[in-house]
Wavefront OBJ file of the C-alpha trace (Angstrom):
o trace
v -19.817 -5.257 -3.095
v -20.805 -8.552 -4.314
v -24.389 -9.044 -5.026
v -25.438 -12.244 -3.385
v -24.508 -14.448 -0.972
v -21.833 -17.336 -1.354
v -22.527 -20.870 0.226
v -19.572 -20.393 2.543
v -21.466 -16.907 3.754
v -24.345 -18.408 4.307
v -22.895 -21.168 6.059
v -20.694 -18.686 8.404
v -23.806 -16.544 8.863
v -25.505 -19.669 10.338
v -23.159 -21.055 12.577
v -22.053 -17.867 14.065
v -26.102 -17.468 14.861
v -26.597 -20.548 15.778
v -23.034 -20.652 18.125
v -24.159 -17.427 19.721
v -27.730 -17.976 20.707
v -26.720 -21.713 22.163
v -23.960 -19.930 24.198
v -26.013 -17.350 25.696
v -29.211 -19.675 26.323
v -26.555 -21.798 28.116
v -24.973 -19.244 30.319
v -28.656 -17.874 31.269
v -30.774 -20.981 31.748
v -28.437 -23.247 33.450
v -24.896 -21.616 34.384
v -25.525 -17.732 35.365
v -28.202 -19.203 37.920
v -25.928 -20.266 40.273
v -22.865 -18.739 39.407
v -23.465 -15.513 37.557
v -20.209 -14.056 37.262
v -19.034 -17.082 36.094
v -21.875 -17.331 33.407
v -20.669 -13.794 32.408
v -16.533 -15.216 31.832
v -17.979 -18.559 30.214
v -19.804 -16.322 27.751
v -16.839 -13.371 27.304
v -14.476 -16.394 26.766
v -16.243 -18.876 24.808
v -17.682 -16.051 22.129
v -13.979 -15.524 20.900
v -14.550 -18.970 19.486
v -16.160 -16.976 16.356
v -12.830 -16.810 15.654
v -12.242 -20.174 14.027
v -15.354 -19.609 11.689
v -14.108 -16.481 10.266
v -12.375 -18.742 7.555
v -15.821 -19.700 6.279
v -17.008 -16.034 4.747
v -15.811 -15.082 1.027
v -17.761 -11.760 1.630
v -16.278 -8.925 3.562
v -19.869 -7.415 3.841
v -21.471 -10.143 4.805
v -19.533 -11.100 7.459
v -19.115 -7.472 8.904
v -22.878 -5.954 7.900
v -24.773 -9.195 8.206
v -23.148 -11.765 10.990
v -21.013 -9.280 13.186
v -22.803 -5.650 13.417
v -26.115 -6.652 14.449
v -24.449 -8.244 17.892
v -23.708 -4.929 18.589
v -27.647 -3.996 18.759
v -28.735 -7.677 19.912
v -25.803 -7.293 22.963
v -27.300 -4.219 24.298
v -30.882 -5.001 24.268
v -29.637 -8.181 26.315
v -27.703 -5.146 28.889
v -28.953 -3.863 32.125
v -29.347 -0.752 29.982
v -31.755 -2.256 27.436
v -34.813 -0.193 27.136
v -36.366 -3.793 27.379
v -36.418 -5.362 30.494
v -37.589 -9.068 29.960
v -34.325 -9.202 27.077
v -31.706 -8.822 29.604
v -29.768 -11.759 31.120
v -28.431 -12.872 33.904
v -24.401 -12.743 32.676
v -24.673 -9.156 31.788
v -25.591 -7.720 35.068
v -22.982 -9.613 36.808
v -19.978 -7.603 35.967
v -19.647 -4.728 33.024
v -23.291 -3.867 31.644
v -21.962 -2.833 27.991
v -19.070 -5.855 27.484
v -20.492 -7.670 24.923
v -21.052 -4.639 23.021
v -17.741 -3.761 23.350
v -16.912 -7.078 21.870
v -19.352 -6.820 19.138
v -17.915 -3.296 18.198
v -14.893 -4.783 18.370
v -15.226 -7.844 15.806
v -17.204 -5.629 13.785
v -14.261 -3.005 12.880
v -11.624 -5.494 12.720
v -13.636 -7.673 10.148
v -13.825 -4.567 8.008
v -10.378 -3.210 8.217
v -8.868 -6.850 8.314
v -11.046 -9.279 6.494
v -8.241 -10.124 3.837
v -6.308 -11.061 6.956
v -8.619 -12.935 8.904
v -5.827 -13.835 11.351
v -5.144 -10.487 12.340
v -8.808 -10.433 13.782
v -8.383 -13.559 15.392
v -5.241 -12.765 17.085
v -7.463 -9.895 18.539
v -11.011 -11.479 19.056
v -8.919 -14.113 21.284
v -6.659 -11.989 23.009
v -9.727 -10.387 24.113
v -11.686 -13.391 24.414
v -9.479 -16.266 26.148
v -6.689 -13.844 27.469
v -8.448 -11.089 29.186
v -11.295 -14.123 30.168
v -9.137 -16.143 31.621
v -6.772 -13.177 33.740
v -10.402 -12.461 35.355
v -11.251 -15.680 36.198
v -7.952 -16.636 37.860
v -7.388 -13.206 39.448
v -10.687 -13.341 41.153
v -9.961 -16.748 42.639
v -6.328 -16.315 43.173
v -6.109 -12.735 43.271
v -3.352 -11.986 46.352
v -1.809 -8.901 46.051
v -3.343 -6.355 44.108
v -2.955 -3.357 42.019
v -4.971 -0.235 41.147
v -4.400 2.037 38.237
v -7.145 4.489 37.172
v -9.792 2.978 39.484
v -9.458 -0.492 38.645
v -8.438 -3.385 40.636
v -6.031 -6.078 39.376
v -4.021 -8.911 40.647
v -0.853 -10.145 39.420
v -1.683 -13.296 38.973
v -4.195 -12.426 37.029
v -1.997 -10.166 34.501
v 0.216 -13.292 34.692
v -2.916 -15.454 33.191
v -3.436 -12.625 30.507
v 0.053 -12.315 29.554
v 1.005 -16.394 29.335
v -2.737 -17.136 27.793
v -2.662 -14.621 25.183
v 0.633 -15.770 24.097
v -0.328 -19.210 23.820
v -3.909 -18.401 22.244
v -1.874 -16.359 19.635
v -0.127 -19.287 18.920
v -3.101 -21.316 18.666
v -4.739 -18.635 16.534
v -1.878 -18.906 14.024
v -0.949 -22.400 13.133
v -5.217 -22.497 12.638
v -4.571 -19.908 10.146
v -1.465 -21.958 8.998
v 1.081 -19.247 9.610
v 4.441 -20.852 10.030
v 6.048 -19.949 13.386
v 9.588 -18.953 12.879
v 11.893 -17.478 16.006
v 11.066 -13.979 14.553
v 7.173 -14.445 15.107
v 7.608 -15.881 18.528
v 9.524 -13.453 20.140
v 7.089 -10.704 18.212
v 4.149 -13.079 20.256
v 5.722 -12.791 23.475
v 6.455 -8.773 22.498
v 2.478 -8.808 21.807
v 1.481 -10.439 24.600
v 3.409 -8.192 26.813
v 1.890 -4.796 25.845
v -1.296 -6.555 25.563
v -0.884 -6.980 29.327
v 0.651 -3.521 29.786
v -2.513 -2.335 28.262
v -5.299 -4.674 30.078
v -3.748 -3.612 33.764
v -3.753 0.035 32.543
v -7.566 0.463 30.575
v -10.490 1.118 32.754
v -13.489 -1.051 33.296
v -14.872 -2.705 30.906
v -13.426 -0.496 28.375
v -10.376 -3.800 27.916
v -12.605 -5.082 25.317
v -11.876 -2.663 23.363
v -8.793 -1.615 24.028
v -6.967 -5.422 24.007
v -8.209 -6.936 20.453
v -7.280 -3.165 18.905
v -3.950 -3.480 20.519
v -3.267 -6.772 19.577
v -4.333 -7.009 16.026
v -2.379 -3.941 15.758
v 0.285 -4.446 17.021
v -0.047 -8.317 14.291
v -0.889 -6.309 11.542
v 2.504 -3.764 12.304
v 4.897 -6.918 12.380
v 3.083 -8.408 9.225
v 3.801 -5.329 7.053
v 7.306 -5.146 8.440
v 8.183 -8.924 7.746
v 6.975 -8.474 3.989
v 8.732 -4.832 3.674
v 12.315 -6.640 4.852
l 1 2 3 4 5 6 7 8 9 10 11 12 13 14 15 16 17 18 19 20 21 22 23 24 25 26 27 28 29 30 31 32 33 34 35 36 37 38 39 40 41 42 43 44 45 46 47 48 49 50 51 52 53 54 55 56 57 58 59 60 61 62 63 64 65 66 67 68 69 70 71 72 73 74 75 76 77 78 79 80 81 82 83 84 85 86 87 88 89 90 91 92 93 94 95 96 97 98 99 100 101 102 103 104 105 106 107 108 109 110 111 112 113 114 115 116 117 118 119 120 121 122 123 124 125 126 127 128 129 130 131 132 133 134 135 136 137 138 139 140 141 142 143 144 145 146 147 148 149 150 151 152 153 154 155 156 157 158 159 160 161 162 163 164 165 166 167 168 169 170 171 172 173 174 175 176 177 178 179 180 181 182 183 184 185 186 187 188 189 190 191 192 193 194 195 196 197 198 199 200 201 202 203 204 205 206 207 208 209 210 211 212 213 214 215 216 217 218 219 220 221 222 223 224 225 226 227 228 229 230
């Protein structure tokens, strides 16, 4: 473990504070008061932007111990379940109470396990982020017909959205990260994207930020072994 801090570090540690507090003051003082489940998808979908400052940290324990892991405290004293009452906001009681601490779990074990390959945790931060966001936001407004699988209801359209915005964030994700984009890693994207799907209709409530990014990066990190084995 390296013993102090790096400017890039620092710099990370900053902006992902900074990023996060200005989203959530946002979503509580001026969105999530008229429309609070809207406040909630605005935040789940605009925190997977942390994924474009991962490049910034030189430090795998910094990033992980220092700008990710203490979300997952800070997220649930903002819950409906936080022990303290005047800390919770709006955006959290409007759909899933323990989301965003889900999603801080989330980045947290995929920064350790992946920090080497910081676009294997981006591939899963904004699957999560952008492609489960987004299937939410259009299913609810153009939901139609409907399925239910373990409780759960979803609409096609809306596992349309996930499966056609995850591939296209993925892409996104990658040429940030300066991966090239051969034929091979397309199809593998679309191949992604459609167990990503498989797997958002399928999980529970709630529990699909959890359950998406670990698929997803997985599923990345799988193809990126096999491409350098062959």
């Amino acid at each position: 473990m390296r013993s102090s801090m790096t400017q890039g570090d620092t710099l990370g540690v900053i902006i992902v504070y900074v990023y996060v507090a200005s989203l959530i003051l946002i979503t509580d003082r001026v969105i999530s008061k008229r429309y609070p489940m809207f406040g909630r998808k605005f935040l789940h979908i605009m925190t997977g932007n942390i994924a474009f400052i991962l490049p910034l940290f030189n430090t795998r324990e910094i990033m992980v111990f220092l700008a990710a892991a203490p979300f997952i405290l800070f997220t649930f004293m903002i819950s409906p379940y936080s022990p303290v009452k005047s800390m919770q906001i709006k955006a959290s009681k409007a759909g899933h109470g323990l989301g965003l601490v889900y999603y801080s779990i989330t980045w947290t074990v995929l920064g350790y396990l992946f920090f080497n390959h910081k676009e294997i945790i981006a591939v899963g931060i904004l699957a999560m982020s952008y492609g489960d966001g987004l299937a939410s936001v259009i299913g609810v407004k153009y939901g139609g017909r409907t399925y239910n699988v373990f409780g759960d209801v979803k609409s096609y359209a809306g596992s349309c959205v996930m499966f056609l915005s995850t591939f296209i964030i993925m892409i996104v994700a990658l040429i940030f990260y300066d991966v090239s984009l051969s034929h091979i890693v397309l199809f593998y994207l679309v191949f992604i994207a459609f167990i990503t799907t498989l797997v958002e209709g399928l999980t529970p409530k709630g529990i699909d930020n959890i359950t998406v990014p670990f698929i997803t990066a997985g599923l990345y990190w799988l193809f990126y072994n096999i491409r350098w084995l062959t």
